[in-house]
FITORVO-720143 format. One record per atom (N, C-alpha, C, O, CB): residue in three letters; x, z, y. Coordinates in steps of 0.1 Angstrom, whole numbers, plus 5000, padded with zeros to 4 digits. Atoms other than C-alpha are relative to their C-alpha. Glycine has a CB too. Layout:
BEGIN
alaXZY...
This chain:
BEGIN
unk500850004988unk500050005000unk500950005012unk501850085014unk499050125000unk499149984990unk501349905032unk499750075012unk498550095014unk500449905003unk500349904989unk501350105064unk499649935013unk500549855016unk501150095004unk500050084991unk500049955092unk500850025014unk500550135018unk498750005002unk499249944990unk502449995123unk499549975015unk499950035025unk501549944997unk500949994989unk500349895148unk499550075006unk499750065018unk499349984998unk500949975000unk498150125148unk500750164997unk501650184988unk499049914991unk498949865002unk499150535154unk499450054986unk498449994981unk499950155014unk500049905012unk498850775123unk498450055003unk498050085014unk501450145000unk501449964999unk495350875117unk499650064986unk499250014976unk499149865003unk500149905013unk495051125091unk498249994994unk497350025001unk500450195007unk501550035003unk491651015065unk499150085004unk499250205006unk499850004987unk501249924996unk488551085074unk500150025015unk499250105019unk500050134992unk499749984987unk489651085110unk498849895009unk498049945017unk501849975003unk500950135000unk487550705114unk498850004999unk498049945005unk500149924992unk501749984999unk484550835101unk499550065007unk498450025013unk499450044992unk500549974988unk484351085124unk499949945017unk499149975026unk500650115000unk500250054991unk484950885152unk498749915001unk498249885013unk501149955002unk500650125002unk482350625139unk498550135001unk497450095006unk500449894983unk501249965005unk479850915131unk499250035018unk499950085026unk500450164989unk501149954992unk476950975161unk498750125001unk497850124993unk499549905002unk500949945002unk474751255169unk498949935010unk499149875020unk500350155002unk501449984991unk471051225181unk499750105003unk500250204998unk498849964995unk501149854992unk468851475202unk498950014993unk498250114995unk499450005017unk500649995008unk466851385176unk500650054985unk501550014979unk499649895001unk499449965015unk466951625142unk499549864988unk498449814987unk499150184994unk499850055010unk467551405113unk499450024992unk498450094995unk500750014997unk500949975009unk466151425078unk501250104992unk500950184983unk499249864992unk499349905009unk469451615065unk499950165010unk500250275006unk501849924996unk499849914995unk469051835095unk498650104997unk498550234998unk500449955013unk501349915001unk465351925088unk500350074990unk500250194988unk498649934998unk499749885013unk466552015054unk500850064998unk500850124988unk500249984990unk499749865002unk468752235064unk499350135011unk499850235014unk501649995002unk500649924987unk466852415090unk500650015011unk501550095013unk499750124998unk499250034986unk467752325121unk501150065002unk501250115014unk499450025012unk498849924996unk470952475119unk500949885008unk502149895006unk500750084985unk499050084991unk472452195141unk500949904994unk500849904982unk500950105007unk499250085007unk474951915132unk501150044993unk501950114998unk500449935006unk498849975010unk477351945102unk501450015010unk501749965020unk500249874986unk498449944993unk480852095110unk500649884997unk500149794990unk500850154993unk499650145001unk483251835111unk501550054990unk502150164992unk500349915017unk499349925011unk485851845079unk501050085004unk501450105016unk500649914990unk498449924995unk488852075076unk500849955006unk500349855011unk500850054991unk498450034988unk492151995096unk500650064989unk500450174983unk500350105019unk498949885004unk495252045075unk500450105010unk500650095022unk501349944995unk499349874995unk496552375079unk501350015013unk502449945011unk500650064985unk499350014991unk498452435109unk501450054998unk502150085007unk499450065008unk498649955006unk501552555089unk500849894993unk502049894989unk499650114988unk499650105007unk501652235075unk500649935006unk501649885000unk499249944995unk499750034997unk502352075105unk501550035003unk502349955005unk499349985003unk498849944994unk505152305114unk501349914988unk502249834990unk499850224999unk499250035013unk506652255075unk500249865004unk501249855011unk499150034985unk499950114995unk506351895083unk500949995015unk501349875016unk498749955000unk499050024989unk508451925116unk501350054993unk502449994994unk499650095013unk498849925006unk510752165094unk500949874997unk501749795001unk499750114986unk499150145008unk511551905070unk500749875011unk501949845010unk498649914990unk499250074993unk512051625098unk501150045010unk501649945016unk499249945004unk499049984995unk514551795117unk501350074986unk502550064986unk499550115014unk499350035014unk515851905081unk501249834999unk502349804998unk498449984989unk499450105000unk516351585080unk501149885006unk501849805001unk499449985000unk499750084984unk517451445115unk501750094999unk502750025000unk498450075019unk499049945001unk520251735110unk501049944991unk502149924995unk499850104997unk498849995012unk521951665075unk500449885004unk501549844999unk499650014983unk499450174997unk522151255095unk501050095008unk502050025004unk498849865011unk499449914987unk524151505122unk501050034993unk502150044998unk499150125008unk499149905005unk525851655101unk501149934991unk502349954991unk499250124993unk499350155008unk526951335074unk500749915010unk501949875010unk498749894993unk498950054985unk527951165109unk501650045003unk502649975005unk499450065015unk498849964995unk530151425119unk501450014987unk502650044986unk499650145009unk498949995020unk532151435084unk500249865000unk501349835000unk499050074980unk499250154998unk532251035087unk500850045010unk502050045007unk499149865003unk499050034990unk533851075118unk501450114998unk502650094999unk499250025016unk498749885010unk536151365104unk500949944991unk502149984990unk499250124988unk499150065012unk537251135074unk500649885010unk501849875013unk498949934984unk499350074992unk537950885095unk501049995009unk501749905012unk499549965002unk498649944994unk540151065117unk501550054994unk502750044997unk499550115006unk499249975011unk541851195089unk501149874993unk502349864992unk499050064989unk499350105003unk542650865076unk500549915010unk501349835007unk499549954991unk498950064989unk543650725108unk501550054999unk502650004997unk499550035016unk498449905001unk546251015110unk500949984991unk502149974992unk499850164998unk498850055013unk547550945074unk500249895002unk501449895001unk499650004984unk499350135001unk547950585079unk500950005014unk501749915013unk498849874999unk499050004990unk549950665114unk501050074994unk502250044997unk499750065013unk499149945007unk551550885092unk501049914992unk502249924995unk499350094993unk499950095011unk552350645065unk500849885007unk501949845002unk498549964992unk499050104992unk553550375093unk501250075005unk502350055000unk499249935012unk498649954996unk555850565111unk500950074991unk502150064994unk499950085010unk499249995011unk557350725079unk500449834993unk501449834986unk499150114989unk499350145000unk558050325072unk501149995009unk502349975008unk499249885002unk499150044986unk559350285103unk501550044999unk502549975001unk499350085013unk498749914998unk561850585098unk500549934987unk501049824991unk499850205000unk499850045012unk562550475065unk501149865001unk502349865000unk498549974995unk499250174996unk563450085074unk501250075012unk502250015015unk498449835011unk498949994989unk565550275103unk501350084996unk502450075000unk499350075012unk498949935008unk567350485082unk501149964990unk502250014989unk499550084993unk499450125009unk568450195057unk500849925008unk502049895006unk499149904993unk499050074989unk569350015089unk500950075004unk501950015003unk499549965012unk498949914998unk571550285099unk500750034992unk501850034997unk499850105003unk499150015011unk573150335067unk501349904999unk502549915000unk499249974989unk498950115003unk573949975063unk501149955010unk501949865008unk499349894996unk499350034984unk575549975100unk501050084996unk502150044997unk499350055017unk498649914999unk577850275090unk500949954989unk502249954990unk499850174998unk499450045017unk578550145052unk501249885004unk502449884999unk498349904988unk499550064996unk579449835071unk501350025007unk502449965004unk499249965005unk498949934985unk581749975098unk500950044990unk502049974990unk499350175012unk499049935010unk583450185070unk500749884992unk501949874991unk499250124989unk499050095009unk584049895046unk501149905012unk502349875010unk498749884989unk499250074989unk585549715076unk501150065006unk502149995008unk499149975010unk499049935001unk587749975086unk500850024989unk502050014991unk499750085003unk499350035012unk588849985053unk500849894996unk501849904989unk499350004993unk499550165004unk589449605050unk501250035005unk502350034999unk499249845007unk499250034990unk591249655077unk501450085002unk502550035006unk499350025010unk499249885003unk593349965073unk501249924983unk502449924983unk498450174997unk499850055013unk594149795034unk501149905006unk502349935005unk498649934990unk499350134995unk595449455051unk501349985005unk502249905003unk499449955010unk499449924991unk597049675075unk501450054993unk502650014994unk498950135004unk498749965007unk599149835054unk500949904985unk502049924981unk499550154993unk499650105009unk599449535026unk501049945010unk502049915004unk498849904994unk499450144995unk601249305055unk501950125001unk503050085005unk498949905022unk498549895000unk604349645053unk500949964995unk502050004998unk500050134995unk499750075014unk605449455024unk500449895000unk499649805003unk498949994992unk499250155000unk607949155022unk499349994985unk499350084977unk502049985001unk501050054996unk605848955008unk498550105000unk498550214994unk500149894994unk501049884998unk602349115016unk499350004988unk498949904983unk498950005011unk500349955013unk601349304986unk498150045006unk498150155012unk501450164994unk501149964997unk597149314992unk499250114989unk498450204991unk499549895002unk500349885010unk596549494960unk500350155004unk499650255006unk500849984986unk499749914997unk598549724969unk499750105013unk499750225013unk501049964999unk500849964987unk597149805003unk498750094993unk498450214991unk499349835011unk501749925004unk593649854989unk500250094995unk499650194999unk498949934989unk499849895008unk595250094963unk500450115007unk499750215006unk500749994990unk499949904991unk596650304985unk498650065009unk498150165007unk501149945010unk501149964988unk593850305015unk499050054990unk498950184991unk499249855012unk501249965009unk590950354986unk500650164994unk499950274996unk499849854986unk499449865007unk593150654968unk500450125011unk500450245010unk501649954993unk499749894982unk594050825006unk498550065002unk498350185004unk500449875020unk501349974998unk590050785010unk499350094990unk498350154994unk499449895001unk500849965011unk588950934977unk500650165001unk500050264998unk500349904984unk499349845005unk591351234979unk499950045018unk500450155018unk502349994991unk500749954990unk590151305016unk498550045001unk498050125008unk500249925008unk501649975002unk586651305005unk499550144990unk498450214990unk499249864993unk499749955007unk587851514978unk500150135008unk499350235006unk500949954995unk499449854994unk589451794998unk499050045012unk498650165014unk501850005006unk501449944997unk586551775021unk498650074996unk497950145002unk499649955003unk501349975007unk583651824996unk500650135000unk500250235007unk499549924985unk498949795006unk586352164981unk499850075013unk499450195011unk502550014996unk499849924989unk586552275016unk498550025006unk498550115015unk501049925010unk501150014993unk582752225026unk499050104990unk498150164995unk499549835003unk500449955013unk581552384994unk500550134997unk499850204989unk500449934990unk499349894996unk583952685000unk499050125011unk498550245010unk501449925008unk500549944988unk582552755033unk498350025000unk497850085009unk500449915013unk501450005004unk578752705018unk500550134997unk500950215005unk499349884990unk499749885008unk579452974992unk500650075009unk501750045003unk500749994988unk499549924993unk580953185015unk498750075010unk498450185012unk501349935008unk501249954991unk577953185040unk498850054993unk497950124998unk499649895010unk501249935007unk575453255012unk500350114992unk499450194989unk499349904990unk499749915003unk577453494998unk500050185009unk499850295006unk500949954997unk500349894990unk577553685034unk498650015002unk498250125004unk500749985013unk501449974997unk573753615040unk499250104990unk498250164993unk499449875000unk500549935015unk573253775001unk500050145005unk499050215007unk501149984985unk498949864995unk575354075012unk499050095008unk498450195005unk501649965013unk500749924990unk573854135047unk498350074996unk497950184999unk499849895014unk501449965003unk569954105030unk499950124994unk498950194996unk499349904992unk500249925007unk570654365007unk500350145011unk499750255013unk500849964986unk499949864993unk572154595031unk499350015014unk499550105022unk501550045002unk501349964993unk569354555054unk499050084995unk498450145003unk499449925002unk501350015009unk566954625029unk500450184993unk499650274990unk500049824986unk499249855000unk569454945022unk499450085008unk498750175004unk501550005006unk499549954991unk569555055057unk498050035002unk497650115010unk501249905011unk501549984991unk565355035059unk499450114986unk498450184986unk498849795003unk500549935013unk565155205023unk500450185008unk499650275008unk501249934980unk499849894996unk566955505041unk499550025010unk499450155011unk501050015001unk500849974990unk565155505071unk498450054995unk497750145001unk500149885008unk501749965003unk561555505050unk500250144992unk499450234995unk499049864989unk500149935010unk562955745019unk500950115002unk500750214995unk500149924990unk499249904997unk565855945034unk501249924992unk502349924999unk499550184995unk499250045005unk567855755009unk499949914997unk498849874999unk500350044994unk500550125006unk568655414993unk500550024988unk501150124986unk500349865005unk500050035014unk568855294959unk501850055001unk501850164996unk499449824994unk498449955005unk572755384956unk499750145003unk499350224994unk501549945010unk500349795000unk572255744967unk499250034989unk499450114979unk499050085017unk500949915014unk569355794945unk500749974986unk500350054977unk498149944999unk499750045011unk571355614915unk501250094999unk501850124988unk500049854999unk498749885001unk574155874923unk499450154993unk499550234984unk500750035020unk500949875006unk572056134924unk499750054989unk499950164985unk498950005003unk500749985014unk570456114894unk501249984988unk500750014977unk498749884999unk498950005007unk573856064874unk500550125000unk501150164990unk500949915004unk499749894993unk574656374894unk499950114987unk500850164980unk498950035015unk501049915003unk571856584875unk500850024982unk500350104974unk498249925003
């Protein structure tokens, strides 16, 4: 059944009463009820109904309000990841480019340094260059890593150190004592 859109909402039975007419004249249903006057006109839904019926359509009108704002939520979200996602490329391709600029630079200094010291040599020994410059490089990278690795372990060893005797110094402040005193103590006994 289709709705007519024309035409406003007209709840049944609404038509007949418009259509229906009284006379000043009693009727034959009116004689038989004893002039008690013209029939009442039908019930009205309940006035609770209408409310419930508003409920529901702002029910409704909301959860659109509310599904909106969560599209526009997701969609912010995934704007942000995909700016995310580009400029982590970006850094990415820039970081490779930077690599291959220093990689470059270094092997070139190298060439050069090798060549450098190959031409020392009646006649110029190029093997020999490279072996040298490559063996100078390997055992400098060498005694840097030992030396950098040194000074690591050294600073996590003092940071180890200091935590514990913080952690000392607050044990004696809360308990009167720390764990060494009390482990004396009790050896004491």
């Amino acid at each position: 059944m289709e709705a007519d859109v024309r035409k406003p909402y007209c709840p049944p039975g609404a038509e007949a009463e418009k259509a229906r007419t009284y006379s000043a004249e009693p009727s034959e249903s009116q004689a038989a009820q004893g002039d008690r006057g013209p029939a009442p006109p039908p019930p009205k839904d309940p006035p609770h109904f209408e409310g419930f019926q508003r409920a529901m359509q702002l029910l409704g009108e909301y959860k659109e309000y509310a599904s909106y704002y969560m599209a526009t939520k997701m969609d912010g979200i995934k704007a942000s990841l995909r700016n995310v996602g580009i400029y982590a490329g970006l850094g990415i391709a820039g970081l490779m480019a930077f690599s291959a600029l220093i990689t470059t630079a270094v092997a070139l200094f190298l060439i050069g340094a090798a060549m450098g010291l190959a031409h020392i040599f009646d006649p110029p020994k190029y093997w020999l260059g490279a072996l040298i410059v490559g063996l100078a490089v390997l055992v400098l990278i060498g005694v840097g890593a030992g030396i950098g690795l040194s000074k690591a372990n050294a600073a996590f060893r003092k940071a180890t150190v200091d935590k514990y005797e913080q952690r000392k110094r607050w044990q004696r402040g809360q308990f009167g004592r720390d764990v060494e005193q009390a482990a004396g103590a009790k050896k004491e006994k």
